[in-house]
C-alpha positions as CSV (number, residue, x, y, z in Angstrom):
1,X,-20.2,-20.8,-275.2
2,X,-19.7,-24.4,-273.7
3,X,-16.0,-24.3,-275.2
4,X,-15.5,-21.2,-273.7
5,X,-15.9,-21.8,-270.2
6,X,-14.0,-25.5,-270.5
7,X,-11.3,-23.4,-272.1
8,X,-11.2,-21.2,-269.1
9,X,-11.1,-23.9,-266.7
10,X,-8.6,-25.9,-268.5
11,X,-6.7,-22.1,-268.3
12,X,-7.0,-21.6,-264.8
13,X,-3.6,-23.6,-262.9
14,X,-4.3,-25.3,-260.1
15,X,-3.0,-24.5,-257.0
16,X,0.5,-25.8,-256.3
17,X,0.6,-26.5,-252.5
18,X,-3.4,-26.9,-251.0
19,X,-4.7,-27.4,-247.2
20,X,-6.0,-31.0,-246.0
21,X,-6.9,-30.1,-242.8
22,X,-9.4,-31.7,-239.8
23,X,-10.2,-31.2,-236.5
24,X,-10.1,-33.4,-233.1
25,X,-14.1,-32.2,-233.1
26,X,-16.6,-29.6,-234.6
27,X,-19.4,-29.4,-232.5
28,X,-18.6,-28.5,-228.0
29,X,-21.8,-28.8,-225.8
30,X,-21.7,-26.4,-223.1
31,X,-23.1,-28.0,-220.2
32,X,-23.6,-26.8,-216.4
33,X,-20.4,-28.4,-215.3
34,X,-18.4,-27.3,-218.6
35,X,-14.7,-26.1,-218.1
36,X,-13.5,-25.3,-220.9
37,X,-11.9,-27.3,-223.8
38,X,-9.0,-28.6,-226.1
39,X,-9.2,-28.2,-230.0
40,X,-6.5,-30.1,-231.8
41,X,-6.2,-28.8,-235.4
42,X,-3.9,-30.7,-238.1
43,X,-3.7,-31.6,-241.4
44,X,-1.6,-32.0,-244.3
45,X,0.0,-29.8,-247.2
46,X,-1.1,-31.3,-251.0
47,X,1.7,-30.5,-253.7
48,X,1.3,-31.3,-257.5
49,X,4.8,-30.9,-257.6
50,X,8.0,-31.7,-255.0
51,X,8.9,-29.0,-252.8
52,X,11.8,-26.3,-253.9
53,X,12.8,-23.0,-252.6
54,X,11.8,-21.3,-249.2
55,X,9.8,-23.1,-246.3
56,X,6.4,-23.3,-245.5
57,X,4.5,-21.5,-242.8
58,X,1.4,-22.3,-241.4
59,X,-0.6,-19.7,-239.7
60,X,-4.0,-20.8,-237.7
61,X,-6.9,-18.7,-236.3
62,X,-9.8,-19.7,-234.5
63,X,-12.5,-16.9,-234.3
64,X,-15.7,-16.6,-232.0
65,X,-19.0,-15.1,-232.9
66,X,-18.0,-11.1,-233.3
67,X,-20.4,-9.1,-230.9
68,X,-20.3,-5.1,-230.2
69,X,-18.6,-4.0,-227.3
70,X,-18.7,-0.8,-225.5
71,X,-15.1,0.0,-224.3
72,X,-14.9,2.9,-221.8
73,X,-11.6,5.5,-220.4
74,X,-11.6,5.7,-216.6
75,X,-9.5,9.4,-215.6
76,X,-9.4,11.1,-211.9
77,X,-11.9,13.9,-212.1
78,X,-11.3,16.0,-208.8
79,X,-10.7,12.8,-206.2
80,X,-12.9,10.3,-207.7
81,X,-12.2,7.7,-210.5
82,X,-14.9,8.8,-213.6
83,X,-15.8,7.1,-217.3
84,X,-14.7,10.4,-219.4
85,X,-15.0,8.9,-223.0
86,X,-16.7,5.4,-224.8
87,X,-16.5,4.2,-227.3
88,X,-18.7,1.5,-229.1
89,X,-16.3,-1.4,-231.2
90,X,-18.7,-2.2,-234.1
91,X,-17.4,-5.8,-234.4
92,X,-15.0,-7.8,-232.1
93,X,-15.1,-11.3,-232.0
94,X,-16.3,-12.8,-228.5
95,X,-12.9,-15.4,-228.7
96,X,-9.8,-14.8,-231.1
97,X,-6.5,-16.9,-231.0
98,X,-3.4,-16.9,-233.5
99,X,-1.3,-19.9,-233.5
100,X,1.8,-19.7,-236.4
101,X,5.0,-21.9,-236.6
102,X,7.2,-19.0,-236.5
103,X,7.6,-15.4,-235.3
104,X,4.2,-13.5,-237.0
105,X,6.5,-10.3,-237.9
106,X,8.8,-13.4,-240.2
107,X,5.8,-15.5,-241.3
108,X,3.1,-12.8,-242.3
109,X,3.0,-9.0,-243.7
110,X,1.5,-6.5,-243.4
111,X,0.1,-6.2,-246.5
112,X,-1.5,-10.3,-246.1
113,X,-2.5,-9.2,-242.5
114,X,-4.7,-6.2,-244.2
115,X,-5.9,-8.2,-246.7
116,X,-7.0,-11.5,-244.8
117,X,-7.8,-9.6,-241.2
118,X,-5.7,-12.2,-239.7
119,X,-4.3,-10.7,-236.7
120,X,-6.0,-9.9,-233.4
121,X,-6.3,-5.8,-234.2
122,X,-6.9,-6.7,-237.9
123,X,-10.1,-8.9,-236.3
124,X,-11.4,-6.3,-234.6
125,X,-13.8,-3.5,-236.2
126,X,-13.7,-0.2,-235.1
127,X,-14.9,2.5,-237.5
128,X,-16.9,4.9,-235.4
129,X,-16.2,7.4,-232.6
130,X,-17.4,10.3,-230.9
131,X,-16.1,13.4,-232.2
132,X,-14.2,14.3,-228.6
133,X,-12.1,10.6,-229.2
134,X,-9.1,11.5,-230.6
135,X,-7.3,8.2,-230.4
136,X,-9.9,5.4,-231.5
137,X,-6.8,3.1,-231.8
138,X,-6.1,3.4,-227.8
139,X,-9.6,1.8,-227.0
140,X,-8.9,-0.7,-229.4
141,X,-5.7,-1.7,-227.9
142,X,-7.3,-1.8,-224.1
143,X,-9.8,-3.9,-225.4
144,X,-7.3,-6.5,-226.4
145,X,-5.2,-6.1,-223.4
146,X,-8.5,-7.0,-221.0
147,X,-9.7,-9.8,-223.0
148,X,-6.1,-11.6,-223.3
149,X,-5.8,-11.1,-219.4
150,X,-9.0,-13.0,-219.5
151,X,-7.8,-15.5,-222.4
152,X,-10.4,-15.0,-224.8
153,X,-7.5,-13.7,-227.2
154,X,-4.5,-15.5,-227.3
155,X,-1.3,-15.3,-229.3
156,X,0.8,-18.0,-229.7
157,X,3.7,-17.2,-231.7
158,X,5.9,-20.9,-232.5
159,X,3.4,-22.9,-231.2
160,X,2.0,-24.4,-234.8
161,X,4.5,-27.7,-235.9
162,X,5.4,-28.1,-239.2
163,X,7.0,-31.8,-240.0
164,X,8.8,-32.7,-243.2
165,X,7.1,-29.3,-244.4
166,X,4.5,-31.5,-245.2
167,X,2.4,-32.2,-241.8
168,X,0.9,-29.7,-239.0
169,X,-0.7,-29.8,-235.9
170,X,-1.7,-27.1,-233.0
171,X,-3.9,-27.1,-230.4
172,X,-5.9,-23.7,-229.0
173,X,-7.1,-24.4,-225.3
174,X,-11.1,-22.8,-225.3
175,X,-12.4,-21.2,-221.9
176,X,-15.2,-22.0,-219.7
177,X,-17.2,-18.7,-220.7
178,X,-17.7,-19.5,-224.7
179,X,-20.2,-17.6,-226.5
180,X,-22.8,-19.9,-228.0
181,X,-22.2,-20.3,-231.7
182,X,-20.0,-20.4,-234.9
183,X,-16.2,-20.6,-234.6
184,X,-14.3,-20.2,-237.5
185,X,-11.5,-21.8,-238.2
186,X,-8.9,-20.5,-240.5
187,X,-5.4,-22.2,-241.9
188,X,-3.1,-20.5,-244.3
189,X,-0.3,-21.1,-246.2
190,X,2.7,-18.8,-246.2
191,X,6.1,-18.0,-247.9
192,X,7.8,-15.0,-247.7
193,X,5.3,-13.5,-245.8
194,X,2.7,-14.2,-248.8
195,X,-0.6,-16.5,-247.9
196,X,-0.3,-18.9,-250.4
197,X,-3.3,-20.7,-249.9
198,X,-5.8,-21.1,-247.7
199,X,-8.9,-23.3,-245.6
200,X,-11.8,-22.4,-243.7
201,X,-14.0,-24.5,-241.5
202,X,-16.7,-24.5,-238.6
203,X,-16.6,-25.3,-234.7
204,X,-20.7,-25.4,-233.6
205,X,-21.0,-24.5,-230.1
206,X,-24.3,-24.6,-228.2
207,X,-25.7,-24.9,-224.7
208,X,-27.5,-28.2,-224.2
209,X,-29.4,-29.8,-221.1
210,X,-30.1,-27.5,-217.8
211,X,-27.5,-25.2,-219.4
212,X,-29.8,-24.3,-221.8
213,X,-33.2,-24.5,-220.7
214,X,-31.9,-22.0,-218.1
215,X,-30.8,-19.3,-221.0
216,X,-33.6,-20.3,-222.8
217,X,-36.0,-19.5,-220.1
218,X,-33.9,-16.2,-218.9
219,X,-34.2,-14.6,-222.4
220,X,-37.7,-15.7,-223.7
221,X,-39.4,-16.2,-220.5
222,X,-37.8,-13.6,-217.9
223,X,-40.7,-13.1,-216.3
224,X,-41.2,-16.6,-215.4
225,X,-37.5,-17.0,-214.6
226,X,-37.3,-14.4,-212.5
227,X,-40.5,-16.1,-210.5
228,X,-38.7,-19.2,-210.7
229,X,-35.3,-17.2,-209.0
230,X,-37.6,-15.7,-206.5
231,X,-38.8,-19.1,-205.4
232,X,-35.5,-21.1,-205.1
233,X,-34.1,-18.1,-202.7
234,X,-36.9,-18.3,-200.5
235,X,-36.9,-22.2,-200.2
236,X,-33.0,-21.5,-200.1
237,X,-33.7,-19.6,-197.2
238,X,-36.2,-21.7,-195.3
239,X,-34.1,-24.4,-195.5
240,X,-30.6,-22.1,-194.2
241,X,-33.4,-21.5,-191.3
242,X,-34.8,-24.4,-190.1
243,X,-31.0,-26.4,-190.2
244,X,-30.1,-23.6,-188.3
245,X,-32.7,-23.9,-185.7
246,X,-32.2,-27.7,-186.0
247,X,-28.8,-27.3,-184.8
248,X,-29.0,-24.5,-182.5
249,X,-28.7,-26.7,-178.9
């Protein structure tokens, strides 16, 4: 049996052209004053054998923690602005962005698109909808239009550079409002529109000092935080009070 398996190892080629890849850092700490940040992704390709034939592309997405999100449709019932229709997106991430080094149409099919979910509206799940929602796909696309007027999905076509065909680098700018936890980092390979090869790594995000004791306390201890609320607005107001009596001549 143990000649077996070597035998299939041995049998198995090794990849011709494999991601080095790093980051500028893997863990952001969201603090009270936090604005927002820069991730600077690069890295190398590793070739057994010299490079022939068509270009490299590189295509890069970094993905935030998926969460379900209700989408609703808005229509003028009699004179007033109504919601007529929801529905629920199983799975969309909280933060999506697609950096490639050429146009995606050039650099990515369709086919690799379905397979790997790389794209924005591949990222996004959407299975289930009421019976009287005809056009799922419609809610699907506002969804992306809000959150990329926002700039928690970005698309950045060109914006990946490729050196030598060899060496990469991009940079994806982060906003203020992250959603604590996992970002996932993706890098693939491409000719011809085929993903040749591909790399996957992890960006921690978490909430640390008064950032967090304050969601801490809001979800585990609302009771107490809402005292705690209470009691800075009154002081809040005392204090409005007396400066204003303090200055009043």
């Amino acid at each position: 049996m143990r000649w077996l398996v070597a035998l299939l190892i041995w049998a198995v080629p090794a990849a011709a052209e494999e991601v080095v890849a790093d980051l500028s850092q893997n863990r952001i700490s969201i603090t009270a004053d936090f604005d927002g940040s820069e991730i600077l992704i690069f890295g190398a390709v590793k070739r057994e054998e010299p490079l022939e034939g068509v270009p490299l592309e590189v295509v890069i997405t970094l993905s935030g923690p998926s969460q379900t999100v209700m989408v609703r449709r808005k229509s003028r019932v009699a004179a007033i602005w109504a919601n007529t229709a929801a529905v629920e997106v199983d799975r969309a991430p909280s933060f999506y962005a697609v950096a490639t080094s050429g146009p995606l149409s050039q650099v990515l099919s369709q086919t690799e698109d379905l397979r790997h979910r790389i794209t924005t509206r591949r990222a996004i799940r959407a299975v289930g909808a009421p019976q009287e929602v005809l056009d799922l796909p419609e809610f699907v696309r506002a969804l992306i239009r809000v959150r990329e007027g926002a700039g928690q999905y970005q698309l950045r076509e060109g914006a990946v550079s490729v050196r030598e065909q060899t060496l990469f680098s991009t940079s994806i700018e982060l906003p203020a409002n992250l959603v604590e936890g996992n970002y996932e980092v993706r890098i693939f390979l491409t000719r011809e529109g085929h993903v040749i090869n591909a790399y996957d790594t992890v960006i921690y995000v978490q909430k640390v000092g008064l950032e967090k004791f304050l969601y801490v306390l809001a979800h585990e201890r609302p009771f107490i935080y809402g005292l705690m609320s209470l009691a800075l607005a009154g002081v809040a107001g005392w204090g409005a009070s007396a400066a204003f009596r303090w200055l009043r001549p």
